[in-house]
mmCIF file of the N, C-alpha and C atoms, coordinates in Angstrom:
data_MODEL
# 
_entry.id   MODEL 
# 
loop_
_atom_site.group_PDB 
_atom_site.id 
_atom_site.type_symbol 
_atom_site.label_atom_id 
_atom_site.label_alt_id 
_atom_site.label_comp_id 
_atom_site.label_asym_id 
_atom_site.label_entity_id 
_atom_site.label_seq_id 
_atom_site.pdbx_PDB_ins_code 
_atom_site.Cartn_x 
_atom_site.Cartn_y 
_atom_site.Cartn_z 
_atom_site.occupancy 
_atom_site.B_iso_or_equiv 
_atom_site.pdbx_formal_charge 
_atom_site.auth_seq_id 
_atom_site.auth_comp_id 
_atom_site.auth_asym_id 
_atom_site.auth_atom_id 
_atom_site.pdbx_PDB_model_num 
ATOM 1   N N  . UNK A 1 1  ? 100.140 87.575  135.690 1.00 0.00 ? 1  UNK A N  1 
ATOM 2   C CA . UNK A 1 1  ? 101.531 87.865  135.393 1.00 0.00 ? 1  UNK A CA 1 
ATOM 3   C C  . UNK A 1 1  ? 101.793 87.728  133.895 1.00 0.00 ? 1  UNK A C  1 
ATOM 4   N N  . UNK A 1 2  ? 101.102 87.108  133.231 1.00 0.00 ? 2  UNK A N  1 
ATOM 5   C CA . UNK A 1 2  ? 101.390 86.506  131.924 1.00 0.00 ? 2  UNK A CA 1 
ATOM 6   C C  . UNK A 1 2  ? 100.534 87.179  131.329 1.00 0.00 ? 2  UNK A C  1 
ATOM 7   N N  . UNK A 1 3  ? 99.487  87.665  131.818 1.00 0.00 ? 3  UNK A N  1 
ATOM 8   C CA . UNK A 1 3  ? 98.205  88.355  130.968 1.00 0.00 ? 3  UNK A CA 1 
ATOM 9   C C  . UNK A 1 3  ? 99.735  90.173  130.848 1.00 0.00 ? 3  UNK A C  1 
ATOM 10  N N  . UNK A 1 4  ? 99.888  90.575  131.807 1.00 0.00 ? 4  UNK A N  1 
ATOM 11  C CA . UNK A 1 4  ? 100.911 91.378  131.887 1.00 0.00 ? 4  UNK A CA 1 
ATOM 12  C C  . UNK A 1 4  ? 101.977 92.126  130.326 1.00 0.00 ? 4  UNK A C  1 
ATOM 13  N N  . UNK A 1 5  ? 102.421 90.297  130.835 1.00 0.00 ? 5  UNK A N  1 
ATOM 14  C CA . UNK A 1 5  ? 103.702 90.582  129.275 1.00 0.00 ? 5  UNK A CA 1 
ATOM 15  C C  . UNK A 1 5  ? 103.070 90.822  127.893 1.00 0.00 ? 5  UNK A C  1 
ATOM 16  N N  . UNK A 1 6  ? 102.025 89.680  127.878 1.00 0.00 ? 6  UNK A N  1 
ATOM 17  C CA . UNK A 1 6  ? 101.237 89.549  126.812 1.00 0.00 ? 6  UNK A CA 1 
ATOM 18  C C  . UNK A 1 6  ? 100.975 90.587  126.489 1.00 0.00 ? 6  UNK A C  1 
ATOM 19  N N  . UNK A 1 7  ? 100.107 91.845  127.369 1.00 0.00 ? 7  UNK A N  1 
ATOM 20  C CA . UNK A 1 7  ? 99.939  93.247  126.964 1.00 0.00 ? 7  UNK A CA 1 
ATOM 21  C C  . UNK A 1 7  ? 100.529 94.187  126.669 1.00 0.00 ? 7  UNK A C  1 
ATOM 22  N N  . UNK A 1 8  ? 101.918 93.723  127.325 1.00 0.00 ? 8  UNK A N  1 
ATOM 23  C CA . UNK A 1 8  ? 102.908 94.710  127.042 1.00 0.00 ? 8  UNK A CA 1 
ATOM 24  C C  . UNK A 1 8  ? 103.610 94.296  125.253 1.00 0.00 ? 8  UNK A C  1 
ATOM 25  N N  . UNK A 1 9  ? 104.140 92.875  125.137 1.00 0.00 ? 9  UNK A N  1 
ATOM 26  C CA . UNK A 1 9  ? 104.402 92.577  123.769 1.00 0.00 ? 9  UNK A CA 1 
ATOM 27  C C  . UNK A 1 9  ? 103.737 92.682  122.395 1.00 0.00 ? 9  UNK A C  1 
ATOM 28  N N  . UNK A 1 10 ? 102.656 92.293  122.779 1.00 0.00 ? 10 UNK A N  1 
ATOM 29  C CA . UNK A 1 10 ? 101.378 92.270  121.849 1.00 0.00 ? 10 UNK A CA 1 
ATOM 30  C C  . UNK A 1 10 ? 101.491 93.581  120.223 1.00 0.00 ? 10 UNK A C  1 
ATOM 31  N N  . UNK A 1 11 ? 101.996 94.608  121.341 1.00 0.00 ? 11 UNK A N  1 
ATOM 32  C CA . UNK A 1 11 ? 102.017 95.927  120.839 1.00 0.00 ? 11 UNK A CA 1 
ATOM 33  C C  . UNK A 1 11 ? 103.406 96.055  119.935 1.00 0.00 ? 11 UNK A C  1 
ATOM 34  N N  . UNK A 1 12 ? 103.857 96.076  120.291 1.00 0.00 ? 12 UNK A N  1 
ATOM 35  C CA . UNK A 1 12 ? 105.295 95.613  119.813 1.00 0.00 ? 12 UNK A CA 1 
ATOM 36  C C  . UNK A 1 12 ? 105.328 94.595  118.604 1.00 0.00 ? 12 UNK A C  1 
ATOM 37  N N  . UNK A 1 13 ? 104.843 93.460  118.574 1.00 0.00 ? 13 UNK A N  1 
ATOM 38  C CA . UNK A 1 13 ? 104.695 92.455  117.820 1.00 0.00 ? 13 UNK A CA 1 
ATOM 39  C C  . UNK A 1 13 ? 103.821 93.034  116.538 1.00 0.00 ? 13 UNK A C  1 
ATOM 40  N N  . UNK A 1 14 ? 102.709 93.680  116.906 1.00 0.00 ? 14 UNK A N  1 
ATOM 41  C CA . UNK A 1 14 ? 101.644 94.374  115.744 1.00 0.00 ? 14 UNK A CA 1 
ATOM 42  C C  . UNK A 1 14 ? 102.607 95.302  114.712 1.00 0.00 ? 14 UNK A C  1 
ATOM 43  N N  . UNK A 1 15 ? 103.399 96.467  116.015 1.00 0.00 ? 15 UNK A N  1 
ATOM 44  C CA . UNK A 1 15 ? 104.368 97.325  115.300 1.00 0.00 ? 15 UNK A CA 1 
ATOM 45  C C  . UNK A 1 15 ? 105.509 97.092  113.897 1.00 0.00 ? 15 UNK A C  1 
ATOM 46  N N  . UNK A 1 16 ? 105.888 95.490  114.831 1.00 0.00 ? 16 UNK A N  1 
ATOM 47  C CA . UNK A 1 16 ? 107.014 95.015  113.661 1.00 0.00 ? 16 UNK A CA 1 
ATOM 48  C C  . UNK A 1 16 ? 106.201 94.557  112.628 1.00 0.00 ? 16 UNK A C  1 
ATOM 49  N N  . UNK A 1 17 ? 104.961 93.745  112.724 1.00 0.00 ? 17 UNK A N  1 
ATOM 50  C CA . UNK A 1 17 ? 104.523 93.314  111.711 1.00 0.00 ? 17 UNK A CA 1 
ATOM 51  C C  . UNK A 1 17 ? 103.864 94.066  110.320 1.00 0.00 ? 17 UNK A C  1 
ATOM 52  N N  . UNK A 1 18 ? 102.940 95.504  111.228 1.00 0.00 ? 18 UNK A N  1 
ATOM 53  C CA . UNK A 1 18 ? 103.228 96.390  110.055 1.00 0.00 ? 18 UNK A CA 1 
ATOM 54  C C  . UNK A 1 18 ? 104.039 97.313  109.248 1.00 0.00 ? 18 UNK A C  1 
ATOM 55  N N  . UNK A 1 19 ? 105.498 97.147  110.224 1.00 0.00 ? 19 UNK A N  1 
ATOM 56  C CA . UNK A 1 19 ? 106.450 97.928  110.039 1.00 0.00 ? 19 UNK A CA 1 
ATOM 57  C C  . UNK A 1 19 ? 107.251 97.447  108.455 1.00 0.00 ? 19 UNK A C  1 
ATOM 58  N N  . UNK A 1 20 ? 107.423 95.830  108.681 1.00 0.00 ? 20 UNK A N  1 
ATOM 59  C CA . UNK A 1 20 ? 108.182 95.144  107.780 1.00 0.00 ? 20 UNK A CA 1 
ATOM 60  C C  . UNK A 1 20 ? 108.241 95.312  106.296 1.00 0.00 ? 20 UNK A C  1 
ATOM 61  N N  . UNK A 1 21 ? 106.592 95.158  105.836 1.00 0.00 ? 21 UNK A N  1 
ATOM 62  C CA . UNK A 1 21 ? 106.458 95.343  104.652 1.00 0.00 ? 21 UNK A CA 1 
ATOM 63  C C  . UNK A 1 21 ? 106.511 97.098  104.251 1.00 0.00 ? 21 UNK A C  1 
ATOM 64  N N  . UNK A 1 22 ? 106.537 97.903  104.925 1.00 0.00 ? 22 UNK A N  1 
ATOM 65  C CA . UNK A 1 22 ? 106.569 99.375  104.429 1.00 0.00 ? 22 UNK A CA 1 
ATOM 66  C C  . UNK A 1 22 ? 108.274 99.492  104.294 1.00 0.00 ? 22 UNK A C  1 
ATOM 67  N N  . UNK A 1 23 ? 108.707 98.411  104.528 1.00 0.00 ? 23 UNK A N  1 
ATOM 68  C CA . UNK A 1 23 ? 110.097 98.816  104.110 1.00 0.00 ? 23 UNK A CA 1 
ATOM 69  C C  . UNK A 1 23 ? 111.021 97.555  103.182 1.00 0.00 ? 23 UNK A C  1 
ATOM 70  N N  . UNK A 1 24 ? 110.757 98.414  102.362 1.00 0.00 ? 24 UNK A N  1 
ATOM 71  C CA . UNK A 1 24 ? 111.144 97.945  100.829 1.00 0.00 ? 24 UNK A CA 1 
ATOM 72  C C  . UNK A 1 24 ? 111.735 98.758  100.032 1.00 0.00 ? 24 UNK A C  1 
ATOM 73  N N  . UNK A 1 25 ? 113.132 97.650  99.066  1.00 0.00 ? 25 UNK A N  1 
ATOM 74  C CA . UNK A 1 25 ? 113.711 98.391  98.491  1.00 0.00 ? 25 UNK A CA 1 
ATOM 75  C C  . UNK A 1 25 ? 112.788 99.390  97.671  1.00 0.00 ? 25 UNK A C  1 
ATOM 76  N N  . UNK A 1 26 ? 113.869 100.498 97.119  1.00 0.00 ? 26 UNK A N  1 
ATOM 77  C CA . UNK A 1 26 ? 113.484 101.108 95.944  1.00 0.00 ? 26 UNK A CA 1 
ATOM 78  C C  . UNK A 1 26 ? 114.318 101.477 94.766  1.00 0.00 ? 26 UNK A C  1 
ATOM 79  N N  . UNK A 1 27 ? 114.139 101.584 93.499  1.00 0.00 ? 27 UNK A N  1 
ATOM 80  C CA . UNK A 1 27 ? 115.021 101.896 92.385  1.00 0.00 ? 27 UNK A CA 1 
ATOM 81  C C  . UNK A 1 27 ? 114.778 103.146 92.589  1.00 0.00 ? 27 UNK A C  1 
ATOM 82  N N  . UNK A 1 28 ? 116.023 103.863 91.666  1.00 0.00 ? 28 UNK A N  1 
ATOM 83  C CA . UNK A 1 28 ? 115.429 105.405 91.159  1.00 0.00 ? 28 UNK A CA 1 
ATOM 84  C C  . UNK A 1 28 ? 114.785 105.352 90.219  1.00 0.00 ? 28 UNK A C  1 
ATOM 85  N N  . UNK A 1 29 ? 114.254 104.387 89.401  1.00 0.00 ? 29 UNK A N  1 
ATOM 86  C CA . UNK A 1 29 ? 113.704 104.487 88.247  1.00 0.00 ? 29 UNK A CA 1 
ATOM 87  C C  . UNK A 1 29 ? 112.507 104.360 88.624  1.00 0.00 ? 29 UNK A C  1 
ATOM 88  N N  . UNK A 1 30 ? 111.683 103.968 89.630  1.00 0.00 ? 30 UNK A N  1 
ATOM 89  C CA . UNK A 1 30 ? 110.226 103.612 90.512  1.00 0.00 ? 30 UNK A CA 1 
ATOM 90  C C  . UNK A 1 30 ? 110.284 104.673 91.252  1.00 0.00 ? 30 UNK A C  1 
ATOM 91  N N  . UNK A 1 31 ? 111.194 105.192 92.343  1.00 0.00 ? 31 UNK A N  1 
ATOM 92  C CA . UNK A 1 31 ? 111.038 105.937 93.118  1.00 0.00 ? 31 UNK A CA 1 
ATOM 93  C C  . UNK A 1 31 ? 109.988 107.613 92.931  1.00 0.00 ? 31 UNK A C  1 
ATOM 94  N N  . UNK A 1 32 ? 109.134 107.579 93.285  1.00 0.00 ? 32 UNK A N  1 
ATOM 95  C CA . UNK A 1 32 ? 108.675 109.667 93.153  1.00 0.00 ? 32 UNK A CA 1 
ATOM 96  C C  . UNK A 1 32 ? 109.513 110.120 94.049  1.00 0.00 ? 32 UNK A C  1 
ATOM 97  N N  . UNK A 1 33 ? 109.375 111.371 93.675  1.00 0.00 ? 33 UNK A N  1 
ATOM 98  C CA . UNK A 1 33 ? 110.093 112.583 94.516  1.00 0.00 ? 33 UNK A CA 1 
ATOM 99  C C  . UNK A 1 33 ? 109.658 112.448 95.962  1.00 0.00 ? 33 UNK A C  1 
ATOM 100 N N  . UNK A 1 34 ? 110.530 112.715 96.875  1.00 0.00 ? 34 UNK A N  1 
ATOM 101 C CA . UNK A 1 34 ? 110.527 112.909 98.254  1.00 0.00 ? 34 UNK A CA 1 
ATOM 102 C C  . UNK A 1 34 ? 110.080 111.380 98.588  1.00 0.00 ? 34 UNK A C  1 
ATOM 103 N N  . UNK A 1 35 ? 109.552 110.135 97.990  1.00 0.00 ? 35 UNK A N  1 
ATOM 104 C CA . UNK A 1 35 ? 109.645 108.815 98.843  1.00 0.00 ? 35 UNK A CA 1 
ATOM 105 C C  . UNK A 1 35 ? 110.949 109.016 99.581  1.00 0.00 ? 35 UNK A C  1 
ATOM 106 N N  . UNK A 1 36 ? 112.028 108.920 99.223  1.00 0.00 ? 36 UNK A N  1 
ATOM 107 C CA . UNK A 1 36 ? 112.986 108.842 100.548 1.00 0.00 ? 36 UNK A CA 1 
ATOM 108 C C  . UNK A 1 36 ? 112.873 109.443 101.806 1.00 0.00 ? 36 UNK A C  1 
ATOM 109 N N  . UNK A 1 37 ? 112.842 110.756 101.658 1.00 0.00 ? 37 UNK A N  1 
ATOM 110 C CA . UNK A 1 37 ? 112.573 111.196 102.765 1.00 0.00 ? 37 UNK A CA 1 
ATOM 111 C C  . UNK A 1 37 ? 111.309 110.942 103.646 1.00 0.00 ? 37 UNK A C  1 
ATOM 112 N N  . UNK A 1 38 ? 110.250 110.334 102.871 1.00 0.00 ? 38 UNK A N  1 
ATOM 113 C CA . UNK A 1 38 ? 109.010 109.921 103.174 1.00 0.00 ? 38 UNK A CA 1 
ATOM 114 C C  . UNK A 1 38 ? 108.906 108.618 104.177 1.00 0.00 ? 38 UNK A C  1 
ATOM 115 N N  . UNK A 1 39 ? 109.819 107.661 103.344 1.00 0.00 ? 39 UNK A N  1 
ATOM 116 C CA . UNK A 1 39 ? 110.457 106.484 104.043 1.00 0.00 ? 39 UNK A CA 1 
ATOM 117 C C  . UNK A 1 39 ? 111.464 106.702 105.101 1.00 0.00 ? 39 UNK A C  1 
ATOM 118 N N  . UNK A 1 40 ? 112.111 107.715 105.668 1.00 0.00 ? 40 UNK A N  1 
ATOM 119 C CA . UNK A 1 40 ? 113.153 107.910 106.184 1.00 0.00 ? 40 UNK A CA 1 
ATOM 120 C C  . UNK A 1 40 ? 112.342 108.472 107.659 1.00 0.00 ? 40 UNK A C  1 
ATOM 121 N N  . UNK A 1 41 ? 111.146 109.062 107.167 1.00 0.00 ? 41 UNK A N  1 
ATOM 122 C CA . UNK A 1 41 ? 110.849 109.778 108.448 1.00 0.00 ? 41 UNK A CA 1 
ATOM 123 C C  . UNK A 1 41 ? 109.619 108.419 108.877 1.00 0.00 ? 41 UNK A C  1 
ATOM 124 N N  . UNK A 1 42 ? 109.136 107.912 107.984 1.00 0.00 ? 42 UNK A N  1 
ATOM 125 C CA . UNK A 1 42 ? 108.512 106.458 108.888 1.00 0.00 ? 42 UNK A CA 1 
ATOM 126 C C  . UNK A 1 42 ? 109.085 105.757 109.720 1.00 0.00 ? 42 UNK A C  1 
ATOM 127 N N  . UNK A 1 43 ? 110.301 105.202 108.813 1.00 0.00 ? 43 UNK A N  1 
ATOM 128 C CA . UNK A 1 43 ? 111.823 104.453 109.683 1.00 0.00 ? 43 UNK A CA 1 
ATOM 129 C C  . UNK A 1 43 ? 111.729 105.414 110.990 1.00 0.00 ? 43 UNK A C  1 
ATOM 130 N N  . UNK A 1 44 ? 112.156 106.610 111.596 1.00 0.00 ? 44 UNK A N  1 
ATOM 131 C CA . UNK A 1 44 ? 112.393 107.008 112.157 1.00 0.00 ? 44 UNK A CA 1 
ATOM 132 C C  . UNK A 1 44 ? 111.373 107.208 113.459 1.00 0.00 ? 44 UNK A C  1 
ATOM 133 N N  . UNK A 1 45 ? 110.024 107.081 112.984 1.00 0.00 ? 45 UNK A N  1 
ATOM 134 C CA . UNK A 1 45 ? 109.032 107.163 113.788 1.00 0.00 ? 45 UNK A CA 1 
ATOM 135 C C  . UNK A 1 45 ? 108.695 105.279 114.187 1.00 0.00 ? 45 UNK A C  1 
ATOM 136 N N  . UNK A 1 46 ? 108.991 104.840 113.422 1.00 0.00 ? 46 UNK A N  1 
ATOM 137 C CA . UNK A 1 46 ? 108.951 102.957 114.051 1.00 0.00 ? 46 UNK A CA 1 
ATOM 138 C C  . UNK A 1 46 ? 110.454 103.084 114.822 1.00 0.00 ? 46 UNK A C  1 
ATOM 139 N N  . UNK A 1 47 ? 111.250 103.182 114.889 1.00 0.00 ? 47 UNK A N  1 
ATOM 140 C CA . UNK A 1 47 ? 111.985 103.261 116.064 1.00 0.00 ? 47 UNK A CA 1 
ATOM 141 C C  . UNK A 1 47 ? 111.804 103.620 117.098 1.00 0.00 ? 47 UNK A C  1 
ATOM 142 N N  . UNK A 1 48 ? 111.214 105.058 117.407 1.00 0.00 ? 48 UNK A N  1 
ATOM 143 C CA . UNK A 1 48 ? 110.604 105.348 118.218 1.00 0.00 ? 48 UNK A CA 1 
ATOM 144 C C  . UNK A 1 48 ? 109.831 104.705 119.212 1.00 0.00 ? 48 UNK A C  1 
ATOM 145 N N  . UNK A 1 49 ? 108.990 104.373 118.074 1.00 0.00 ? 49 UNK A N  1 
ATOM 146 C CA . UNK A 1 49 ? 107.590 103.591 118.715 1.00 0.00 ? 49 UNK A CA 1 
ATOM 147 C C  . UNK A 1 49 ? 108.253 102.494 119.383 1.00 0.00 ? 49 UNK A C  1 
ATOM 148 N N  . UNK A 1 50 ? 109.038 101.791 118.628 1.00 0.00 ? 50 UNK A N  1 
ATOM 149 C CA . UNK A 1 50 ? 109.839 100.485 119.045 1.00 0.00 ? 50 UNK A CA 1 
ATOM 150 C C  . UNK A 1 50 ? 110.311 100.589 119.952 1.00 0.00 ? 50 UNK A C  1 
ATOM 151 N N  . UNK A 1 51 ? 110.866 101.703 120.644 1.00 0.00 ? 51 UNK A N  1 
ATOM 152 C CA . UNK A 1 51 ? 111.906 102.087 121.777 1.00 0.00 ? 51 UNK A CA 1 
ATOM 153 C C  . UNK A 1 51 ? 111.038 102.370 122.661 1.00 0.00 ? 51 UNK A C  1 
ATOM 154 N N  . UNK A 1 52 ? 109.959 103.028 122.562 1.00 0.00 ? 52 UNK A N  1 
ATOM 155 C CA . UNK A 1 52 ? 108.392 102.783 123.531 1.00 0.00 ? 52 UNK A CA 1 
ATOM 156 C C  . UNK A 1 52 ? 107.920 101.798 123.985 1.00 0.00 ? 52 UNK A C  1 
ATOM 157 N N  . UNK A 1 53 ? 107.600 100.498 122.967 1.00 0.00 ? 53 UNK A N  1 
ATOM 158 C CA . UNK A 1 53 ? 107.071 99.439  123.428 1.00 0.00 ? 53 UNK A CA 1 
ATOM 159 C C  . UNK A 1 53 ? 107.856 98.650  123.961 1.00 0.00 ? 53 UNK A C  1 
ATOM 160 N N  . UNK A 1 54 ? 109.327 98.723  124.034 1.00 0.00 ? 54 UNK A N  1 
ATOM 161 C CA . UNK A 1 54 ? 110.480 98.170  124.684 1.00 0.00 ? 54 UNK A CA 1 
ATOM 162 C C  . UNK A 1 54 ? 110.453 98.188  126.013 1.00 0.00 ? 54 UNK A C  1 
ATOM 163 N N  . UNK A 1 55 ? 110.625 100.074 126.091 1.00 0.00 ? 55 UNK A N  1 
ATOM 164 C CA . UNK A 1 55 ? 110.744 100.535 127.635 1.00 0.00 ? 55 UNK A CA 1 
ATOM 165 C C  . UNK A 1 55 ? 108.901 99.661  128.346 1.00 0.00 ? 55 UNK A C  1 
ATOM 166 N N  . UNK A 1 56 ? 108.147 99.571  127.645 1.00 0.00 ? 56 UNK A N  1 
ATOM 167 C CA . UNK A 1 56 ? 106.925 98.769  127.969 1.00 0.00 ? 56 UNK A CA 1 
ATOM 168 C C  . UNK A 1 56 ? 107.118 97.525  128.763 1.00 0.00 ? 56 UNK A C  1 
ATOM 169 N N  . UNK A 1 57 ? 107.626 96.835  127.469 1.00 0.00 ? 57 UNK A N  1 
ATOM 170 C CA . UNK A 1 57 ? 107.958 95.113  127.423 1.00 0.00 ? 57 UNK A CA 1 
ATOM 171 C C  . UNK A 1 57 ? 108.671 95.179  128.803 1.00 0.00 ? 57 UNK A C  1 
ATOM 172 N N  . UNK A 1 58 ? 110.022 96.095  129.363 1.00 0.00 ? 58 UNK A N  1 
ATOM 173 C CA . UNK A 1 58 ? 110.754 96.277  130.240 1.00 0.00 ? 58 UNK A CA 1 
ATOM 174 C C  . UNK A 1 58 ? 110.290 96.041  131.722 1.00 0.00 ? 58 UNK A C  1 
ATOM 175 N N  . UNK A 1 59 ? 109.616 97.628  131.294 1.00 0.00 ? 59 UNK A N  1 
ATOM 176 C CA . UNK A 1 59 ? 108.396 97.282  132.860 1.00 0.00 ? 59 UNK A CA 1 
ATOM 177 C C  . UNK A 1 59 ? 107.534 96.187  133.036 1.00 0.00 ? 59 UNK A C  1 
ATOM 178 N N  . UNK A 1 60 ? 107.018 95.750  132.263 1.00 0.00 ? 60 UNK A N  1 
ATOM 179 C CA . UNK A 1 60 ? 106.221 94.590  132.280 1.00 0.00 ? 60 UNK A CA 1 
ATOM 180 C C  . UNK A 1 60 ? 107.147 93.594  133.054 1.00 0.00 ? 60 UNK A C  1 
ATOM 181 N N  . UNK A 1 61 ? 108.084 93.352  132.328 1.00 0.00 ? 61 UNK A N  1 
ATOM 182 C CA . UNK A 1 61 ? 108.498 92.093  132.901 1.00 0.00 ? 61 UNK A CA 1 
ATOM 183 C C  . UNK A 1 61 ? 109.373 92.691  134.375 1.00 0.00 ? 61 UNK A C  1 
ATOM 184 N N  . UNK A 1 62 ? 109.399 93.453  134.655 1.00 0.00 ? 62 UNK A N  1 
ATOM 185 C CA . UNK A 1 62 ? 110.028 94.110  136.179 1.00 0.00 ? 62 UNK A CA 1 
ATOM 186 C C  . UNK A 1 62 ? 109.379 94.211  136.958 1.00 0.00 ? 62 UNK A C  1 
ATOM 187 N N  . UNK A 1 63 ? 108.044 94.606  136.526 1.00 0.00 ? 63 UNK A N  1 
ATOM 188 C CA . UNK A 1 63 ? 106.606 94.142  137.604 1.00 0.00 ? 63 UNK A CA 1 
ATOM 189 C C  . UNK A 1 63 ? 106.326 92.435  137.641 1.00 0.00 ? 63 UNK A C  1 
ATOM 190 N N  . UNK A 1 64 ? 106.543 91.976  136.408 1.00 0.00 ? 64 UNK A N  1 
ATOM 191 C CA . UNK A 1 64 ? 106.713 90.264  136.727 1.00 0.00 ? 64 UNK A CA 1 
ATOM 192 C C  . UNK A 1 64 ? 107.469 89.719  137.941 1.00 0.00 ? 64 UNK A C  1 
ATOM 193 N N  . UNK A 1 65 ? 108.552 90.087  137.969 1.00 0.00 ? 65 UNK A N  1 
ATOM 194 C CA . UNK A 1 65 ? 109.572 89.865  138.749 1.00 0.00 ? 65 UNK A CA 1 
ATOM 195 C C  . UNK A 1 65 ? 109.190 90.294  140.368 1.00 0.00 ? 65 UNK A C  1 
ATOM 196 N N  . UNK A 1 66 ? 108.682 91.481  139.988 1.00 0.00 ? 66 UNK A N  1 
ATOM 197 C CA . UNK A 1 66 ? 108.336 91.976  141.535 1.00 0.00 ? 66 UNK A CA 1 
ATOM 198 C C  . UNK A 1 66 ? 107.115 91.425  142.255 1.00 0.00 ? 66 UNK A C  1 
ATOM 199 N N  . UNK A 1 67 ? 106.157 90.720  141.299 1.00 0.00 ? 67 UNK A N  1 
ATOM 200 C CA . UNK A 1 67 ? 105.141 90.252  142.142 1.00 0.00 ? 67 UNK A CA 1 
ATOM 201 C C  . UNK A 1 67 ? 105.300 88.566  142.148 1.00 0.00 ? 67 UNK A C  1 
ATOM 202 N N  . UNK A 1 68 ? 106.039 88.059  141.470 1.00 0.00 ? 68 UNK A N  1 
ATOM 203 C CA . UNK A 1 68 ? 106.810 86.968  141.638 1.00 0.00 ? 68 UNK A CA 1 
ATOM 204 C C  . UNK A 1 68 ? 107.399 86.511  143.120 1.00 0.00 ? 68 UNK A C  1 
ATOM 205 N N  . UNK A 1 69 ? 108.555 87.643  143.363 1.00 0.00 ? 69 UNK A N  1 
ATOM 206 C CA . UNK A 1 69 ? 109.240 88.012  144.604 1.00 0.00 ? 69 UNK A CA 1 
ATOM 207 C C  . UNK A 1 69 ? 108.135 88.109  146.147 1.00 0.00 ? 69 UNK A C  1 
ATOM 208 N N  . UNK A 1 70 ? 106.380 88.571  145.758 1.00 0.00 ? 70 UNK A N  1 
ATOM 209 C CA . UNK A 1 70 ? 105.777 88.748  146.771 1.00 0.00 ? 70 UNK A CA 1 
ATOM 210 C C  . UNK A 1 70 ? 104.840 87.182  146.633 1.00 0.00 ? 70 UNK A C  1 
# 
């Protein structure tokens, strides 16, 4: 049951951790051309992913519950 969650979070946990540092301020005076949008469409794809390993984490723990119940 626990091996379960673990597999399901695990993933999730990796996600945020490499997610964090790719998001950092920027000046315009550092910035190249198109980083924003560069950064904007990463952001957008770690949400994603995030909203994946969620609906994951979800089931995981709903199959917890259900074999709990048996």
């Amino acid at each position: 049951m626990r091996d379960i969650l673990h597999r399901a979070l695990a993933p999730l946990l990796i996600a945020v951790a490499l997610t964090a540092p790719a998001i950092s301020p920027l000046s315009a005076e550092t910035a190249e051309p198109g980083e924003l949008e560069k950064l904007q469409k990463e952001i957008g794809t770690s949400l994603e992913r995030q909203k994946e390993l969620k609906a994951q984490a979800d089931a995981a723990r709903a199959e917890r519950k259900r074999s709990e119940r048996n």
